[in-house]
Residue frames as qw, qx, qy, qz and C-alpha x, y, z in Angstrom:
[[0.719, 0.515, -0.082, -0.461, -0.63, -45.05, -163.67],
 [0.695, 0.013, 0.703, 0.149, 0.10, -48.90, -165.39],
 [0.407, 0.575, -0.460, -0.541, 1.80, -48.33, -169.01],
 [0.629, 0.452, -0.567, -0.280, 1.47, -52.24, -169.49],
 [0.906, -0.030, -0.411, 0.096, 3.11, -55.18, -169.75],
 [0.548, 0.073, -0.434, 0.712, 5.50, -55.46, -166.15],
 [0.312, -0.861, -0.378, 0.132, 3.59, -52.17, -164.88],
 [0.520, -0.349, -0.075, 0.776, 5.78, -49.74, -165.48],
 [0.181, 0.807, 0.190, -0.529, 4.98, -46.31, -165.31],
 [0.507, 0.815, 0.279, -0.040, 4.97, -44.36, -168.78],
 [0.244, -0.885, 0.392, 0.055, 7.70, -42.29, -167.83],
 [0.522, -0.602, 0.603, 0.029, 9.75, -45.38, -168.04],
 [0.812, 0.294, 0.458, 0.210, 9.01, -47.16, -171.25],
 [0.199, -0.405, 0.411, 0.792, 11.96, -45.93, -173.99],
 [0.195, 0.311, 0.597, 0.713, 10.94, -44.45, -177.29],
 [0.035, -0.062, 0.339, 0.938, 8.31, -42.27, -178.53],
 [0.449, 0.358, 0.782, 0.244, 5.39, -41.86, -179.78],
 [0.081, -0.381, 0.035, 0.920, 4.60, -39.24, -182.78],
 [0.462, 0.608, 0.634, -0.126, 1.19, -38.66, -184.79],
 [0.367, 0.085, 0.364, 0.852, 1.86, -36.94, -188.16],
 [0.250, 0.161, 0.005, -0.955, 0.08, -33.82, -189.81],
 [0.440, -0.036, -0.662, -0.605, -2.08, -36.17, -191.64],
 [0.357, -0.227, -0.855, 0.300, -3.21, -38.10, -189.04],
 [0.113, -0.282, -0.607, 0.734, -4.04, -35.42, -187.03],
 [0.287, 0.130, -0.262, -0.912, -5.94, -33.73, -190.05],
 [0.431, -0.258, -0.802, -0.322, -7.94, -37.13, -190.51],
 [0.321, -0.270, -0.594, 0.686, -8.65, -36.61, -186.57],
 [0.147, 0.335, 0.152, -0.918, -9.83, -33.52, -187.00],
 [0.291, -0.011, -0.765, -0.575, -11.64, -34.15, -190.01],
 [0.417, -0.372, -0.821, -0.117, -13.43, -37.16, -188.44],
 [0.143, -0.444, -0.507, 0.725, -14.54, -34.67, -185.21],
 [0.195, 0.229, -0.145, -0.942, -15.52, -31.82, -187.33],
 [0.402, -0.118, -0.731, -0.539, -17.78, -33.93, -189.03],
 [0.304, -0.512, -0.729, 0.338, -19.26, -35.82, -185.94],
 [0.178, -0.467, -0.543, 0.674, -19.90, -32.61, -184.57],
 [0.113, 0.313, -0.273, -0.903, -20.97, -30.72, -187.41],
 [0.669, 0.140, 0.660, -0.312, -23.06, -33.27, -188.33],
 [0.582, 0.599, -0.455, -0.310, -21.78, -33.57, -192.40],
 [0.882, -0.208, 0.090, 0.413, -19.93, -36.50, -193.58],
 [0.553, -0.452, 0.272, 0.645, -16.17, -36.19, -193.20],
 [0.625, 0.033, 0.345, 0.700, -15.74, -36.01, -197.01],
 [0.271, 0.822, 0.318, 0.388, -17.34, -32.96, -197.69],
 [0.192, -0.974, 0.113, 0.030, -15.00, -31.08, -195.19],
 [0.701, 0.408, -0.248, 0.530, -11.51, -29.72, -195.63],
 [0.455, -0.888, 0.039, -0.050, -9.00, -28.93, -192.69],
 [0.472, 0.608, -0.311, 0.558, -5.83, -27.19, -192.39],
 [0.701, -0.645, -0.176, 0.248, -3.48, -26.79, -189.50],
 [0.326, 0.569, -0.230, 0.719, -1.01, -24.44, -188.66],
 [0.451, -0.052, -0.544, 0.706, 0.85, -22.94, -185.50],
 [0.245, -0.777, -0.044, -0.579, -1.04, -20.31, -182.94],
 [0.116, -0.808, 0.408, -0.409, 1.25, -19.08, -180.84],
 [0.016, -0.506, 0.850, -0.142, 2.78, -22.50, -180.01],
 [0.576, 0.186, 0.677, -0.419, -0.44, -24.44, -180.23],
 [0.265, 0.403, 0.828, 0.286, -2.72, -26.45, -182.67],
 [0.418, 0.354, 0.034, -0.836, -4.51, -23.88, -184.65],
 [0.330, 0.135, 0.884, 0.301, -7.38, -25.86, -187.02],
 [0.456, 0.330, -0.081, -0.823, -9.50, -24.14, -189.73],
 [0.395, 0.434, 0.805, -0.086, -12.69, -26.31, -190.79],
 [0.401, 0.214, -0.117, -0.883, -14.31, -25.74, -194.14],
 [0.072, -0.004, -0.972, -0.225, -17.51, -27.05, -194.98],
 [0.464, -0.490, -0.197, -0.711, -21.18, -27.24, -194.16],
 [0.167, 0.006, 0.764, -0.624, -22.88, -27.90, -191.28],
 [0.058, 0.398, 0.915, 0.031, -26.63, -29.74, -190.82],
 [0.318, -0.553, -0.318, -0.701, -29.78, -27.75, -190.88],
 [0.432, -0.518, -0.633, 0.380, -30.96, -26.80, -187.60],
 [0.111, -0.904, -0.409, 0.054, -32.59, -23.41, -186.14],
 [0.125, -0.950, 0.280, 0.062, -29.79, -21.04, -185.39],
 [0.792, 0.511, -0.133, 0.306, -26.51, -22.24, -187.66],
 [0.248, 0.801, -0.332, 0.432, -24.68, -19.54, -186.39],
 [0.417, -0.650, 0.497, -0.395, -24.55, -20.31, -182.84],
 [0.958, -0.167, 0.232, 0.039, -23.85, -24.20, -183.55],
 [0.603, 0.697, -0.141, 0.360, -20.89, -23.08, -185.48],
 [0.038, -0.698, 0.474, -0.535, -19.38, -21.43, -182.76],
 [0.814, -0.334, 0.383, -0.281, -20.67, -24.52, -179.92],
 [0.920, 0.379, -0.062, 0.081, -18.66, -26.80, -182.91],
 [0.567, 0.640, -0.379, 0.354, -16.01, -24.88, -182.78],
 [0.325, -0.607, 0.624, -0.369, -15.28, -24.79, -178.96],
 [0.943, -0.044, 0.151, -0.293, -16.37, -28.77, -178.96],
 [0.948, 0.232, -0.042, 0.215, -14.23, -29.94, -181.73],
 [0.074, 0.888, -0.277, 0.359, -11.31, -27.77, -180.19],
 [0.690, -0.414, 0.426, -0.414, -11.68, -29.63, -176.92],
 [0.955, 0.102, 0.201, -0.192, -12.23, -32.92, -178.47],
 [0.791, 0.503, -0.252, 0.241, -9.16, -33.10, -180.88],
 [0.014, 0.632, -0.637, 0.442, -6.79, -32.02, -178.05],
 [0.687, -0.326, 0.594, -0.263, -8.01, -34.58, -175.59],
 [0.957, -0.033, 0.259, 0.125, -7.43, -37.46, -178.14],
 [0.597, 0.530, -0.399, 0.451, -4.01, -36.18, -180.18],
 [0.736, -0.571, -0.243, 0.269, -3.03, -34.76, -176.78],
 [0.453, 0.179, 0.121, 0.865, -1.90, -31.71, -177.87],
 [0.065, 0.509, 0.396, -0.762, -2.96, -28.12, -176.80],
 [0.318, 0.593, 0.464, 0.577, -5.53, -26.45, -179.37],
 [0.084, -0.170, -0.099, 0.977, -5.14, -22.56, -179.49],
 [0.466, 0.447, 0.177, -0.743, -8.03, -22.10, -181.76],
 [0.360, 0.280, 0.840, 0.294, -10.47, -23.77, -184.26],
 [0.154, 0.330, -0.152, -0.919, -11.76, -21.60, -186.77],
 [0.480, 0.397, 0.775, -0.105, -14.99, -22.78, -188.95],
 [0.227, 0.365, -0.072, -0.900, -16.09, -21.37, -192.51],
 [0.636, 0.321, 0.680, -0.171, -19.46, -22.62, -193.31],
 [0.065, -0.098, 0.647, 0.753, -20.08, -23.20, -197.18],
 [0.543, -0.146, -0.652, -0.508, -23.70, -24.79, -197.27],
 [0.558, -0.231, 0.476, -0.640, -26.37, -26.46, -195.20],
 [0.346, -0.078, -0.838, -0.413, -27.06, -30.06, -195.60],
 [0.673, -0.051, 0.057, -0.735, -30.87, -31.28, -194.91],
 [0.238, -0.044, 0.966, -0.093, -31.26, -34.60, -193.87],
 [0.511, 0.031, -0.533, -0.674, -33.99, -36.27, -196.40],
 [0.550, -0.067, 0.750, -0.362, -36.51, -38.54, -194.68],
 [0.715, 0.235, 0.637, -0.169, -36.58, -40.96, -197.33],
 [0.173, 0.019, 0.537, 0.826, -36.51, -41.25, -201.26],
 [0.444, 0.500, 0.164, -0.725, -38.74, -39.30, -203.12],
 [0.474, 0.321, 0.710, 0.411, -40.74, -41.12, -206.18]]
């Protein structure tokens, strides 16, 4: 694997790099939403440790759509997945408590 300029491996470039809590909440945030299908700002997420991993609790709603319950749970294994493969950090568990349904409107009403 090519970390760059010169080609040297990863392994070999000095320093760091570290993503704060916020960050990773906006991250999450912006997944939960995508995948929940809300915007971002109506949802709030918290992190905290499980058992040495990313734990992430999602509140908020989720779209209309036939069976809620079981996209909740397909959300939660999704955006689990998803936020670990771009922070790069293990998630233990993503936890979801819906509040509301939003309905997509096809249009204004006069």
């Amino acid at each position: 694997m090519n970390a760059g300029p010169g080609s040297l491996p990863a392994s070999a470039v000095p320093g760091r790099v570290e993503i704060t809590v916020k960050a990773l909440a906006a991250l999450a945030r912006a997944v939960a939403a995508e995948r929940l299908g809300v915007p971002a700002k109506r949802l709030r997420v918290g992190l905290d440790d499980h058992e040495g991993s990313l734990a992430l609790e999602v509140t908020g709603p989720i779209r209309e759509q036939t069976d809620v319950v079981q996209a909740a749970s397909s959300a939660a294994e999704s955006i689990k997945h998803r936020v670990g493969d771009l922070a790069g950090r293990h998630v233990g568990s993503a936890h979801i408590e819906l509040t509301g349904i939003v309905r997509r409107h096809e249009g204004r009403v006069r």
